[in-house]
C-alpha positions as CSV (number, residue, x, y, z in Angstrom):
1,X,-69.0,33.2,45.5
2,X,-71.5,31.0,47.8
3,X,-72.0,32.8,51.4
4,X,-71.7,30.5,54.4
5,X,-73.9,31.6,57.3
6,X,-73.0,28.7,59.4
7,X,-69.0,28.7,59.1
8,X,-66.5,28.0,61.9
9,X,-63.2,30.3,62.3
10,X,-61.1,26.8,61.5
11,X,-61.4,27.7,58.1
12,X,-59.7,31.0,58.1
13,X,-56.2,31.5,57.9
14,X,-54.4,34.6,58.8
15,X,-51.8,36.3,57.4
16,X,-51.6,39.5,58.3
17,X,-53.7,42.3,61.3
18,X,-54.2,45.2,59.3
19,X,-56.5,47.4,61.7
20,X,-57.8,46.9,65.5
21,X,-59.4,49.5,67.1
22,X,-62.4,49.4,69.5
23,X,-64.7,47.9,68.0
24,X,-63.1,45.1,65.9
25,X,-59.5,43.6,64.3
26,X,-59.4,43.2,60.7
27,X,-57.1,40.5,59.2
28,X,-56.1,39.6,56.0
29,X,-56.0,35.5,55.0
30,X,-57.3,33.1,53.4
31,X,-61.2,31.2,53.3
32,X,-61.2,27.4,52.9
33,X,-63.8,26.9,50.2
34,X,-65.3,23.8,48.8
35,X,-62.6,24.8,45.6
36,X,-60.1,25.7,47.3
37,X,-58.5,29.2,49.5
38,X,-59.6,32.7,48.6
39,X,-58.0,35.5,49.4
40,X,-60.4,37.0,52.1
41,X,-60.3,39.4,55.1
42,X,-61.8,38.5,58.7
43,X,-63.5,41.2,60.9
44,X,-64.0,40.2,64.2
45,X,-66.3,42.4,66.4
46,X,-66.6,40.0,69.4
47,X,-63.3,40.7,71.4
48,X,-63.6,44.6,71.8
49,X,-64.6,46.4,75.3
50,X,-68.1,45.8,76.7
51,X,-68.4,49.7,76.3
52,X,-68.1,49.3,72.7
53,X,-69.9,45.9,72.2
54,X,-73.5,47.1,71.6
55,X,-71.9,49.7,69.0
56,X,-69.5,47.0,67.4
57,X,-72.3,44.5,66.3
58,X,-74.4,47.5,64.8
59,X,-72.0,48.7,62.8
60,X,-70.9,44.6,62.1
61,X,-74.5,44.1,60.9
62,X,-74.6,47.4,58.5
63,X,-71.8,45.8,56.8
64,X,-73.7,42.4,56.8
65,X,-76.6,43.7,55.1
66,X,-74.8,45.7,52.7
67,X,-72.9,43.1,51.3
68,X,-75.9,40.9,51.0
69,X,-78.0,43.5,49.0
70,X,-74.7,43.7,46.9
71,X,-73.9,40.4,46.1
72,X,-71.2,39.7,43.4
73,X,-72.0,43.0,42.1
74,X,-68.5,44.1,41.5
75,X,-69.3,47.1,43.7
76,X,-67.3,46.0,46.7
77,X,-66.1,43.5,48.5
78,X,-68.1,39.8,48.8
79,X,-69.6,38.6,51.6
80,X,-68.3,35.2,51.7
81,X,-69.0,33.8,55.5
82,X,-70.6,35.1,59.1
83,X,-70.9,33.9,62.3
84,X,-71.1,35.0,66.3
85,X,-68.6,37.6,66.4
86,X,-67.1,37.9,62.6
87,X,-67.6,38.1,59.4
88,X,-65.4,37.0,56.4
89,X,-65.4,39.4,52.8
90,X,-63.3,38.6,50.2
91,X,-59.8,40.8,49.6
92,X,-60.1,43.5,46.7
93,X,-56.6,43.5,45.0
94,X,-56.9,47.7,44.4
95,X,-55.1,50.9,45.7
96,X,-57.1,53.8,47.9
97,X,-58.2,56.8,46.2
98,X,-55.6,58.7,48.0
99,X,-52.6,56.2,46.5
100,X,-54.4,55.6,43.4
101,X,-54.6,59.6,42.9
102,X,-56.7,59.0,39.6
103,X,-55.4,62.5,38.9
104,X,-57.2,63.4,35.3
105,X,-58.9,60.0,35.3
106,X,-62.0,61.0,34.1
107,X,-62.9,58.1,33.1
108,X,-62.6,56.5,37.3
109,X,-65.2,59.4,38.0
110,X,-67.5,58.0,35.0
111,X,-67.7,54.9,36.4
112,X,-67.8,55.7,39.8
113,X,-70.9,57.4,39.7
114,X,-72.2,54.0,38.1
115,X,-71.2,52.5,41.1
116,X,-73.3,54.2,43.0
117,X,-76.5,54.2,41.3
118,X,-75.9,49.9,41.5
119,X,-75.5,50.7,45.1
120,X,-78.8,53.1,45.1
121,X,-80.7,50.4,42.9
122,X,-80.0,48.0,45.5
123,X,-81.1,49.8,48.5
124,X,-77.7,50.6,49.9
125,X,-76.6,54.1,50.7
126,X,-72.6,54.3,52.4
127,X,-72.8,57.2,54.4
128,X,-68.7,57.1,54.7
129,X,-67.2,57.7,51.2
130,X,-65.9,61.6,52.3
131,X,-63.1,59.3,52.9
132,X,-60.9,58.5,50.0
133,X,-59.5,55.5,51.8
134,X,-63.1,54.0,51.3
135,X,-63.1,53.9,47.3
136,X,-60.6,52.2,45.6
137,X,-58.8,51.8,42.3
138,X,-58.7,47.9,41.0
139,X,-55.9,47.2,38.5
140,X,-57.8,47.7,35.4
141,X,-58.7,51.2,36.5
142,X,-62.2,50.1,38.2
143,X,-63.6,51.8,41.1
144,X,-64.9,49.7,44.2
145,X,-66.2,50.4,47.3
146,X,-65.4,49.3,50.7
147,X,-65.9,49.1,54.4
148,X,-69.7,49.7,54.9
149,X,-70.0,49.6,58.7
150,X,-72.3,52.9,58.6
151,X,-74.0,51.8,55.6
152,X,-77.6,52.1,55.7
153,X,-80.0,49.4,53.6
154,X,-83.6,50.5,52.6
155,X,-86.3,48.4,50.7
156,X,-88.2,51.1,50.4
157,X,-86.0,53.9,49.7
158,X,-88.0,56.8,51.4
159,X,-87.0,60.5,51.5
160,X,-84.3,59.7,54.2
161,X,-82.1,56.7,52.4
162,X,-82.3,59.3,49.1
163,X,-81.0,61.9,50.5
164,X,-77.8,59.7,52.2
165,X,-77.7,58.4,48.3
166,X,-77.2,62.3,47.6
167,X,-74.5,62.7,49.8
168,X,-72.6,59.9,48.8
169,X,-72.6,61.1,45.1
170,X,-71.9,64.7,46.7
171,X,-69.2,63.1,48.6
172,X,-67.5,61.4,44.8
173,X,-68.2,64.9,43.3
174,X,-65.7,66.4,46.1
175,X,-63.1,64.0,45.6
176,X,-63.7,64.3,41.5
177,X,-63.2,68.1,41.9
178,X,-59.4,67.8,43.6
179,X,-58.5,65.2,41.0
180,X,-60.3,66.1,37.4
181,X,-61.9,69.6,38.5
182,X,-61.9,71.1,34.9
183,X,-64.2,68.0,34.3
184,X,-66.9,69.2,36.9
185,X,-70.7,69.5,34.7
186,X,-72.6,72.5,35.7
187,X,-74.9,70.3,37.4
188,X,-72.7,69.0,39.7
189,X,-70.8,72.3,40.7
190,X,-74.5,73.1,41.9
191,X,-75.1,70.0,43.5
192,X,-71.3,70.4,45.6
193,X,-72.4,74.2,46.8
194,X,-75.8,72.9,47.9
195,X,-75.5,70.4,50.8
196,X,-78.6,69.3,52.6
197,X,-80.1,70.0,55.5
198,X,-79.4,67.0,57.7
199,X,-75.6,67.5,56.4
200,X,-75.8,70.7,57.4
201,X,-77.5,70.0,60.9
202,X,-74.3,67.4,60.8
203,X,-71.5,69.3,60.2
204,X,-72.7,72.0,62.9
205,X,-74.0,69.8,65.7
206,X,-73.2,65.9,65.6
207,X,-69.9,65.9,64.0
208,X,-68.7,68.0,66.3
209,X,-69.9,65.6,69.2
210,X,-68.3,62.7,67.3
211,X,-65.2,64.1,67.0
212,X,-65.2,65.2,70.6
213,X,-65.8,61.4,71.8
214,X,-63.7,60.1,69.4
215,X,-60.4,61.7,69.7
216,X,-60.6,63.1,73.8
217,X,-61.9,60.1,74.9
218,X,-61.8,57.4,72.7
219,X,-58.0,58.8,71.3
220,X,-58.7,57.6,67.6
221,X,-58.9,59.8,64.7
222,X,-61.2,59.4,61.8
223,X,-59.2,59.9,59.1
224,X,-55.6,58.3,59.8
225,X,-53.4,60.3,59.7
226,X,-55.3,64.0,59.6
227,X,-54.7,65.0,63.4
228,X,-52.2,67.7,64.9
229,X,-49.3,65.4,64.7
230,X,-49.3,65.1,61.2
231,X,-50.2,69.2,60.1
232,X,-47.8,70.6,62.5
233,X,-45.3,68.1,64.3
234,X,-44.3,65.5,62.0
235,X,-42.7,68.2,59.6
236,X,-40.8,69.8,62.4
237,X,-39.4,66.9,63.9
238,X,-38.2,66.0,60.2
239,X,-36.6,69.3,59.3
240,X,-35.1,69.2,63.0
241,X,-33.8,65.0,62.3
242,X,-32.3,67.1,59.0
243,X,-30.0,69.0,60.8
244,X,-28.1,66.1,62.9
245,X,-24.7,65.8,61.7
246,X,-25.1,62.3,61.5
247,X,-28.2,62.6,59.5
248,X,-28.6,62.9,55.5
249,X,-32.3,63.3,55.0
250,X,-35.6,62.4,57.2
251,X,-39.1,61.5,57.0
252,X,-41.8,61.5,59.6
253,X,-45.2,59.9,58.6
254,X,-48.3,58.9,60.9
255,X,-49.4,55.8,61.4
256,X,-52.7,54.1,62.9
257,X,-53.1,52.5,66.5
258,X,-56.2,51.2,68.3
259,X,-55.7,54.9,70.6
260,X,-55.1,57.3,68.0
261,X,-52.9,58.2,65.0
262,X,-48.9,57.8,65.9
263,X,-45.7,59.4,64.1
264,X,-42.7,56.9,62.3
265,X,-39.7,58.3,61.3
266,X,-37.7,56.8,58.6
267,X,-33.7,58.2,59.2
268,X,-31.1,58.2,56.9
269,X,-27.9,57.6,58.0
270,X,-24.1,55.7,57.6
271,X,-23.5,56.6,61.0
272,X,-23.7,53.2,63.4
273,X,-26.5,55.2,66.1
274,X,-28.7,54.0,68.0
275,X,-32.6,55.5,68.0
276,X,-32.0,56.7,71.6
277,X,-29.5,58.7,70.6
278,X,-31.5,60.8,68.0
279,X,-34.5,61.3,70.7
280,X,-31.9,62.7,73.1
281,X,-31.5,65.0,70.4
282,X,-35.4,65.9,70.2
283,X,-35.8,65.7,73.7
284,X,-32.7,68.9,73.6
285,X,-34.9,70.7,70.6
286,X,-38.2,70.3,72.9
287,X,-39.6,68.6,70.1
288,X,-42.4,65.8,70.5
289,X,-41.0,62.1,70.3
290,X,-42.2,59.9,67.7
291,X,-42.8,56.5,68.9
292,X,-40.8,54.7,66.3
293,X,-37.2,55.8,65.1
294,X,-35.7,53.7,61.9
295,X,-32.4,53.9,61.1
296,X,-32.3,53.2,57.5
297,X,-29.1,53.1,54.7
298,X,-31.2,54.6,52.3
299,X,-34.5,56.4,51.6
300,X,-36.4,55.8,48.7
301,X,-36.5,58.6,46.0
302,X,-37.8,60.0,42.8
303,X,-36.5,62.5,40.4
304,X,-34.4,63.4,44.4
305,X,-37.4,63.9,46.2
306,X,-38.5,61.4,49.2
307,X,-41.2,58.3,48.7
308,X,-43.5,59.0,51.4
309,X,-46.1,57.4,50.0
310,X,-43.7,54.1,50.3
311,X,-42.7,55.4,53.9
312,X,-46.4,55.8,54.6
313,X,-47.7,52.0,53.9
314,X,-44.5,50.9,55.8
315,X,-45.4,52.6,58.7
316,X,-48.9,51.4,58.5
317,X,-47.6,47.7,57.9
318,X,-49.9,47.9,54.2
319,X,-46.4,46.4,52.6
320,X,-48.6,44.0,50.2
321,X,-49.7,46.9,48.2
322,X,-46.2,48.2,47.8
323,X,-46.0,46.0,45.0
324,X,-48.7,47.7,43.1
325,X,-47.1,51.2,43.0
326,X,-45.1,50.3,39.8
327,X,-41.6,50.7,41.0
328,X,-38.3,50.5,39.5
329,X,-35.7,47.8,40.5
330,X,-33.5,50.1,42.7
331,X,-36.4,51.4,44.5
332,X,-37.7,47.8,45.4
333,X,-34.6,46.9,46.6
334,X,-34.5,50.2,49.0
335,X,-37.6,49.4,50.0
336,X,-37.3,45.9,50.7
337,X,-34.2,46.3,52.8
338,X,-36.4,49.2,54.9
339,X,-39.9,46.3,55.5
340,X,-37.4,43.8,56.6
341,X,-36.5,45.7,59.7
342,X,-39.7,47.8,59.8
343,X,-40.6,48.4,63.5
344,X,-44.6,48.2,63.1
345,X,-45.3,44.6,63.3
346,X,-49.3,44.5,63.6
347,X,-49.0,40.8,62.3
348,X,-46.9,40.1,65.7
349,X,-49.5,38.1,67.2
350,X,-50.1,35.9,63.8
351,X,-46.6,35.1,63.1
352,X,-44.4,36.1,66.3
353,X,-41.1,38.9,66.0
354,X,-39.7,37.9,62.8
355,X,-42.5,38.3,61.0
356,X,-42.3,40.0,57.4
C-alpha cells in the first residue's frame, strides 16, 4: 500500500474508539484510497494534555519510523498515511496472543522468531513485546506484530539496538515457554535465565519509577487488566454476586479507561432488578463497587463453565473480534443479546447512545 505523507483527516472514517488514554485515541475505520476504503486504524496524538504532548509525539514518531523501515513486510501493521497530530496503519484481522493462546503451536513460535530477525534486519527493535497483547495471531496461524510506540530504529545497529533485539526474542522465548515449554532448545533455556544488564538495571531501578508515575499519578496500568482489582477484588465481588438469591451465576472482568483499569460485571438473573439494587447489596458486604453492573438472561458457557474471554472483549468494547473465537450458534446468540445492551460504549462519540 502507497503511504500518504500529505493526507487530510476527511478521508478517514470512523467506526469504532478502541483506546484513549493520555497520550492519544485510537480508532478503528476506514482510509479513502485512490481504489477504494481499507480497513485502517487512526491514532491521534494531538488532543491529549499539554503535560503529555512532548511524550505523545515521541512515542507517535517511534511508531512512524518503524512502520516505514517495515514496509509491507507482513511483520505488522502498514503505515498507510501521517499528518500534524495522527497517523493512519492499516487494521490486522488477528487475535492477541493472550486470546489466540497458541497453546502447543509450535509452529507460531517458529515463525515468530522469523519475525523478528525481519524486524532486526531492518533496524527495528520493539522494546514492548513482554506484552502478549502486542503479538498477534492472523487467521492462517501467522504471527504479527503491533503497536510500536517504544520502538527503537537503528541504521547502524550498534551494541545498544542488539541488545533491545535480544530482549525482544528473550521476551517471545517467555511467552513460548507458558505455551509450548516442552519445546524450549537448550539454547534458549540459557538465553531466558540470563537477562542483561540494562534489563537488569530496568527491572530494579526504572520500572519501578515507571510504574510509580504511571499508576499513582497517572492512574493507568500497563498491562489492562493486571492491577489489584483484577487478582483480588474482581473474584470476590463475583463469588459475593453468587450468593444473591436473585442471582444464578456472576462474572466480574476488568476493563480499560484513560485513568486506569475498571471492573464489569456480567449478572445472571430472571429476576426484573435493577443494578442499584445489587450494589446496595455490595455496599452491605463492604465490598468494592464495580463501575458497571449488567443484568443479563444468560451467560455464555462451555462444557458449564463461564466465557470470560467473551465477557472480557465485551467489557473492553473489542466485540468485532468476537466473531473470530469460533463459536457455536447458541453461544452467538447469548452473546449477541449481552453487546446489544453492553454498557461500555467507547464508540459514543462516533455514533451517539445506540451505538452497537
Amino acid at each position: 500500500m502507497k503511504q500518504d505523507f500529505d493526507a487530510s483527516l476527511d478521508r478517514f472514517r470512523p467506526v469504532a474508539i478502541l483506546k484513549s488514554d493520555h497520550f492519544s485515541s485510537v480508532t478503528r475505520g476506514f482510509w479513502r484510497t485512490q481504489i477504494g476504503e481499507v480497513e485502517a486504524v487512526l491514532r491521534k496524538f494531538d488532543d491529549v494534555p499539554w503535560w503529555t504532548r512532548p511524550i505523545a509525539r515521541f512515542f507517535a514518531k517511534n511508531e512512524m519510523r518503524a512502520l516505514e523501515r517495515l514496509g509491507d513486510s507482513a511483520v505488522g501493521p502498514v503505515l498507510l498515511a501521517r499528518g500534524d497530530g495522527f497517523l493512519v496503519r492499516s487494521w490486522i484481522e488477528a487475535l492477541p496472543m493472550h486470546l489466540a493462546a497458541p497453546k502447543g503451536d509450535v509452529e507460531f513460535f517458529r515463525r515468530a522468531k522469523k519475525v523478528l530477525r525481519t524486524m532486526r534486519r531492518a533496524g527495528v527493535a520493539h522494546n514492548d513485546l513482554a506484552k502478549q497483547q502486542n503479538w498477534l495471531r492472523d487467521s492462517q496461524g501467522n504471527p504479527r506484530v503491533t503497536d510500536f510506540q517504544l520502538a527503537a530504529v537503528s541504521k547502524k545497529r550498534g551494541r545498544a539496538f542488539r541488545i533491545a533485539a535480544r530482549e525482544d526474542l528473550r521476551h517471545l522465548l517467555k511467552h513460548k515457554r507458558n505455551y509450548c515449554p516442552e519445546a524450549l532448545t537448550a539454547s534458549e533455556r540459557r538465553m531466558l535465565a540470563e537477562k542483561s544488564v540494562p534489563s537488569r538495571i530496568w527491572m530494579a531501578t526504572g520500572k519501578r519509577a515507571y510504574n510509580f508515575v504511571t499508576r499513582n499519578i497517572m492512574g493507568y496500568m500497563d498491562r489492562e487488566g493486571s492491577g489489584i482489582d483484577t487478582v483480588i477484588d474482581a473474584p470476590r465481588i463475583a463469588v459475593q454476586l453468587a450468593k444473591h438469591a436473585q442471582i444464578k451465576e456472576a462474572a466480574v472482568v476488568p476493563y480499560p479507561t484513560p485513568r486506569g483499569a475498571r471492573l464489569y460485571a456480567f449478572v445472571e438473573s430472571a429476576a426484573r432488578l435493577q443494578a442499584e439494587e445489587f450494589r446496595d447489596y455490595l455496599r452491605a458486604a463492604e465490598l468494592p463497587m464495580p463501575t458497571l453492573i449488567q443484568i443479563v438472561e444468560r451467560l455464555p458457557r462451555k462444557n458449564g463453565r463461564v466465557r470470560e474471554d467473551i465477557l472480557r472483549l465485551i467489557a473492553q468494547n473489542q466485540v468485532d473480534l468476537i466473531d473470530k473465537l469460533a463459536l457455536d450458534g447458541e453461544t452467538k446468540r447469548i452473546a449477541a443479546e449481552i453487546i446489544d445492551r453492553r454498557l461500555n460504549r467507547t464508540d459514543r462519540r462516533l455514533h451517539g447512545p445506540s451505538a452497537v
